[in-house]
C-alpha positions as CSV (number, residue, x, y, z in Angstrom):
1,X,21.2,-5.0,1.3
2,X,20.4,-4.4,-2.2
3,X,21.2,-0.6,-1.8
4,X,24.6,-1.4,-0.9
5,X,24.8,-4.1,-3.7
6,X,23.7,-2.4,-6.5
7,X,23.8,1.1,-6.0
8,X,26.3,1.9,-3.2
9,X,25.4,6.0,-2.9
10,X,21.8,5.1,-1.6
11,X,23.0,3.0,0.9
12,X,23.4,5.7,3.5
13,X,20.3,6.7,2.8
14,X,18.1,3.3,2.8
15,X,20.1,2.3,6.0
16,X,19.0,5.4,7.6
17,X,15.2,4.9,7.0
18,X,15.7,1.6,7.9
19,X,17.0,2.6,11.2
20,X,14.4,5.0,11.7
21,X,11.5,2.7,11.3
22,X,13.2,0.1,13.1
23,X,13.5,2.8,16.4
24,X,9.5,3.8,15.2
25,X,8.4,0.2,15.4
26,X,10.1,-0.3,18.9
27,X,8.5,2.9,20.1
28,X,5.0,2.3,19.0
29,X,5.0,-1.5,20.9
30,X,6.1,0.0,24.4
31,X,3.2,2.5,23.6
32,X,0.9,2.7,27.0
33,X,-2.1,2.3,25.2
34,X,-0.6,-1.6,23.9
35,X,-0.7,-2.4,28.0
36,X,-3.8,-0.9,28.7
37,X,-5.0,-2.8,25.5
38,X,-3.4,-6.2,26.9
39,X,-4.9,-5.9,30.7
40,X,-8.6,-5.7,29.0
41,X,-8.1,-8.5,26.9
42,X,-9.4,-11.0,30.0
43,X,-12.8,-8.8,30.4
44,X,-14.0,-8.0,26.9
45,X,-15.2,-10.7,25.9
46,X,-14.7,-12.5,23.4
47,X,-14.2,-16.0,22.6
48,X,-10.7,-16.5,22.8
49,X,-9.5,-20.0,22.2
50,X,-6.9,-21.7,24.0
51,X,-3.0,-21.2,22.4
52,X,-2.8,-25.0,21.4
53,X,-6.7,-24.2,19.4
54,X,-5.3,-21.2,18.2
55,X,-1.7,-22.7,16.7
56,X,-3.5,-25.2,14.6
57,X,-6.3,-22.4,13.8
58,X,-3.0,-20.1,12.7
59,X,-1.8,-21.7,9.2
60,X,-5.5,-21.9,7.8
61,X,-6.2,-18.2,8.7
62,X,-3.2,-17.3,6.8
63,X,-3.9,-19.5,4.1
64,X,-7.4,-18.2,3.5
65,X,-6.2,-14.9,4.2
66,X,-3.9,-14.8,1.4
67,X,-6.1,-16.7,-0.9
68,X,-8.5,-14.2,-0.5
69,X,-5.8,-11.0,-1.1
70,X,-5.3,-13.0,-4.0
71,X,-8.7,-13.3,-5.4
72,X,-8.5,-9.7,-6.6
73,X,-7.8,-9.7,-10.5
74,X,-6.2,-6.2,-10.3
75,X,-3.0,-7.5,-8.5
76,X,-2.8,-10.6,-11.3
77,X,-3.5,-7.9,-14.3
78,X,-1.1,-5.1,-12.6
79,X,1.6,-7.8,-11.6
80,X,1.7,-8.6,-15.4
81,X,1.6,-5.6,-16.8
82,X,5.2,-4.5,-14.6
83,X,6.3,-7.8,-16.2
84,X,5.8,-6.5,-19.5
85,X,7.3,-3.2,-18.7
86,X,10.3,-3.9,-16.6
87,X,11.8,-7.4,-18.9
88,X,14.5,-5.2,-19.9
89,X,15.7,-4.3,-16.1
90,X,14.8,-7.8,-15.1
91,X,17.1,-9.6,-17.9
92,X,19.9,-7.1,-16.8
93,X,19.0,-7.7,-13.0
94,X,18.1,-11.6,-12.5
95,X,20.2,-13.1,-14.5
96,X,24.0,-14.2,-14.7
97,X,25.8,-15.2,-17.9
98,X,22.6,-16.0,-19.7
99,X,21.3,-17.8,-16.5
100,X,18.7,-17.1,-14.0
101,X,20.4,-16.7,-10.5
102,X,18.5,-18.8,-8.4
103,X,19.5,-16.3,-5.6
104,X,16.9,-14.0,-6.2
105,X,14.5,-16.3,-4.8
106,X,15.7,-15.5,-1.1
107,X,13.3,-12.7,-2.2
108,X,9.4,-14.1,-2.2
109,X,10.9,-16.7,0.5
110,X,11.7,-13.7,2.5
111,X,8.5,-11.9,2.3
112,X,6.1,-15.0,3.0
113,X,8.5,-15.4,6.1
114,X,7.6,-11.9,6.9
115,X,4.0,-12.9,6.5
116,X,3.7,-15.5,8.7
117,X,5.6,-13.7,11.4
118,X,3.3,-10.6,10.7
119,X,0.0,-12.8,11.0
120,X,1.2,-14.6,14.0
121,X,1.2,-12.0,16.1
122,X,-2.1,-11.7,16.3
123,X,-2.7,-15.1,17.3
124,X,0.4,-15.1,19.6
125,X,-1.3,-11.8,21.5
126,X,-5.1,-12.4,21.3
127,X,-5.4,-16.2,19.9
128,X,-7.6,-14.6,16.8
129,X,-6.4,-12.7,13.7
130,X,-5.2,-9.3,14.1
131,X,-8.3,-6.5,13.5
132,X,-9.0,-5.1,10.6
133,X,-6.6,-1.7,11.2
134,X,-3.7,-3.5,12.0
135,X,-3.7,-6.2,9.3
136,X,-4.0,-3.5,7.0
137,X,-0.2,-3.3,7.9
138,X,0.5,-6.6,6.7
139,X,-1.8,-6.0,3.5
140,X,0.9,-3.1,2.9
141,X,3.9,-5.6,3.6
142,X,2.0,-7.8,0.9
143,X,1.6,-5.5,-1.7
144,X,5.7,-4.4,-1.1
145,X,6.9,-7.6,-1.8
146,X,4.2,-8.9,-4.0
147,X,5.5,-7.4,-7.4
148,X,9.0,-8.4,-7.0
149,X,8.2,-11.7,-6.1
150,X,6.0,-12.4,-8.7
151,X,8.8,-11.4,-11.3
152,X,11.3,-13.0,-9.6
153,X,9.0,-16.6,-9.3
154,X,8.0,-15.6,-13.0
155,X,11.7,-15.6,-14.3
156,X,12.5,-18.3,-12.6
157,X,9.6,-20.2,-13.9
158,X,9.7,-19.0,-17.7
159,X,13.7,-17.9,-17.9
160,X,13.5,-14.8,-20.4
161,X,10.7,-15.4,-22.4
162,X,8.8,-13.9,-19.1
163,X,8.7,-10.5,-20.4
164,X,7.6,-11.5,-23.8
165,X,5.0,-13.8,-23.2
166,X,2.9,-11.0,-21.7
167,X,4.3,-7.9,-23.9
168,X,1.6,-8.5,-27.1
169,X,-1.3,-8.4,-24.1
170,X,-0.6,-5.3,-22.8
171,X,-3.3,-2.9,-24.1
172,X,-5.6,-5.4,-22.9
173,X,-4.4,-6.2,-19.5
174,X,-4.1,-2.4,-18.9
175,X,-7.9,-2.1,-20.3
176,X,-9.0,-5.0,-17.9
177,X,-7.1,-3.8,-14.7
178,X,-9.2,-0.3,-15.6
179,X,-12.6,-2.4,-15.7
180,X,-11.0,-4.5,-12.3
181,X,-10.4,-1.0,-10.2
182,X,-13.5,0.1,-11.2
183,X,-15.8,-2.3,-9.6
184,X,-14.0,-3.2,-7.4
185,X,-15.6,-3.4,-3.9
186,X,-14.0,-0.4,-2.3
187,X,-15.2,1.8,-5.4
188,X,-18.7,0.5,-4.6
189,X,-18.5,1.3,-1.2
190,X,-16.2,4.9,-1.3
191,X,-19.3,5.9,-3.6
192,X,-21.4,4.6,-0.9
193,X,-19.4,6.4,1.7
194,X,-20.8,10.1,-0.6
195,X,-23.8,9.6,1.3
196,X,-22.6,7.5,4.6
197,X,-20.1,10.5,5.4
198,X,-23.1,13.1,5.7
199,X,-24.8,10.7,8.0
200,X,-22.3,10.2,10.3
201,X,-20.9,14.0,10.4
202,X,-24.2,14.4,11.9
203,X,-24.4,11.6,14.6
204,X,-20.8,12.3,16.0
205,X,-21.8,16.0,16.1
206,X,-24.9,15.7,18.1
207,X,-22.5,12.7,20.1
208,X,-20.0,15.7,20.8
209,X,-22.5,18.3,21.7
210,X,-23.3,15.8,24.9
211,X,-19.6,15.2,25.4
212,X,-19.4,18.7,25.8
213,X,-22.2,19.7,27.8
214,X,-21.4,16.8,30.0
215,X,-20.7,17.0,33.9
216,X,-17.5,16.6,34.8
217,X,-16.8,12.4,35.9
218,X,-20.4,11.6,34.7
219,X,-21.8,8.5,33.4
220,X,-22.4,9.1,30.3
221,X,-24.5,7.7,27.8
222,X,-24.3,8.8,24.0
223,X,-26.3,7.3,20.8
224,X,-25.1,4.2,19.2
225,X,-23.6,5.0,14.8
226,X,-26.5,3.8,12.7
227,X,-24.2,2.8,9.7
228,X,-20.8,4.4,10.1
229,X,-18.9,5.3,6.6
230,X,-15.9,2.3,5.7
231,X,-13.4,4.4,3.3
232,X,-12.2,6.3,6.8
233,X,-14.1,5.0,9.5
234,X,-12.0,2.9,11.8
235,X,-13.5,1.8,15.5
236,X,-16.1,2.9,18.1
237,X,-16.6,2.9,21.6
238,X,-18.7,0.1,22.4
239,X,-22.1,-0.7,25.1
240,X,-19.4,-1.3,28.0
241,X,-18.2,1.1,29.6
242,X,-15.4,-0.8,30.8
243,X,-14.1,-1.8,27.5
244,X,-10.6,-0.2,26.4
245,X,-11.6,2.1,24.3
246,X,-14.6,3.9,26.4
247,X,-12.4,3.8,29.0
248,X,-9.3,6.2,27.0
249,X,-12.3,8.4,25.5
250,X,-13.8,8.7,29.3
251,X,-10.2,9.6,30.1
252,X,-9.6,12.0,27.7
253,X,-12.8,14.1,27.9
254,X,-12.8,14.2,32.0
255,X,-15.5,11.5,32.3
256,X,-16.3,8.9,34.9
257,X,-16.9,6.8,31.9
258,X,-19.2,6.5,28.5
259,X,-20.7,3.6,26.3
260,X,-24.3,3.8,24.2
């Protein structure tokens, strides 16, 4: 929409991504592996509340969820910082005859729509937040429409002294979001990770080496990760050998089944 809008020979082009990943998304949820996923769900588990439970449960998750996104000071001190930088664009863009056009704000309305309908579908499919690898997709949505909506809400809040508010700060916000990537927690643990890595290069060898020199449809037990690596590492099989994921690896290599 604001392709077409505001610069009309990228609107074939946006439109055509957008198609794409529209056809992507549609592909990837009548995967096989989301129905073999769904028909475990009754035998896993895990405490799965009832829908009305999970509704109310729904809006607090979120809540916290997003409080907690925004606890990190990099994306207050980097949000600022584009502030600073882009007051020129955002005079010419946001406003109208002097006057902020209130019609930006479809904008961050928009994306916390997009939000809520993202989170929800984890409660709508398994009546508990998504996992961790799929609501890294809605981290990404959040970070899209985060620094647009934070000008926009700015600009609406401040008019044009936005920009200049923040512009005699800016050698110091970009020092402190320096000092904020630095320590942050997935610095700590990628470092961690140096040493994690080597670790676990080892267990999943010696796992494969009894993969390999497995029967053909035997029960197969391998050794449990000791302390799998976080930067890269994303699941594991689990102790049941029924459980979804034993059960596609068991597939896959020509076993009966496998757990640890």
């Amino acid at each position: 929409m604001l392709a077409r809008r505001f610069r009309p020979g990228n609107a074939r082009f946006w439109t055509a991504l957008l198609v794409i990943t529209l056809l992507g998304a549609l592909a990837s949820i009548f995967s096989p592996g989301n129905f073999a996923r769904v028909q475990s769900l009754a035998g896993d588990g895990a405490l799965r509340p009832g829908g009305a439970i999970a509704a109310v449960l729904f809006l607090p998750w979120f809540v916290l969820r997003a409080a907690y996104w925004l606890s990190n000071p990099a994306i207050w001190i980097s949000a600022l910082i584009i502030l600073a930088a882009g007051r020129g664009e955002a005079r010419h863009l946001l406003y109208r005859n002097g006057e902020f056009n209130k019609q930006w704000l479809y904008v961050p309305s928009i994306w916390a729509v997009l939000l809520l309908i993202l989170t929800g579908l984890g409660f709508a499919i398994n009546h508990y937040p998504l996992p961790e690898r799929a609501e890294s997709t809605v981290w990404f949505v959040f970070l899209l429409g985060w620094y647009p909506s934070f000008i926009i809400v700015f600009h609406y809040a401040a008019g044009e002294l936005a920009g200049n508010f923040v512009e005699p700060f800016k050698r110091l916000l970009v020092a402190a979001l320096v000092i904020s990537m630095v320590g942050a927690p997935n610095i700590f643990e990628a470092f961690k990770d140096s040493y994690r890595g080597i670790r676990y290069w080892r267990e999943m060898n010696a796992r494969m080496s009894l993969i390999r020199e497995a029967s053909p449809l035997a029960n197969l037990k391998v050794p449990g990760l000791s302390r799998p690596p976080r930067t890269l590492f994303t699941t594991d099989i689990t102790s049941d050998p029924n459980n979804f994921r034993n059960t596609c690896l068991a597939e896959y290599y020509g076993l009966k089944s496998i757990s640890f």
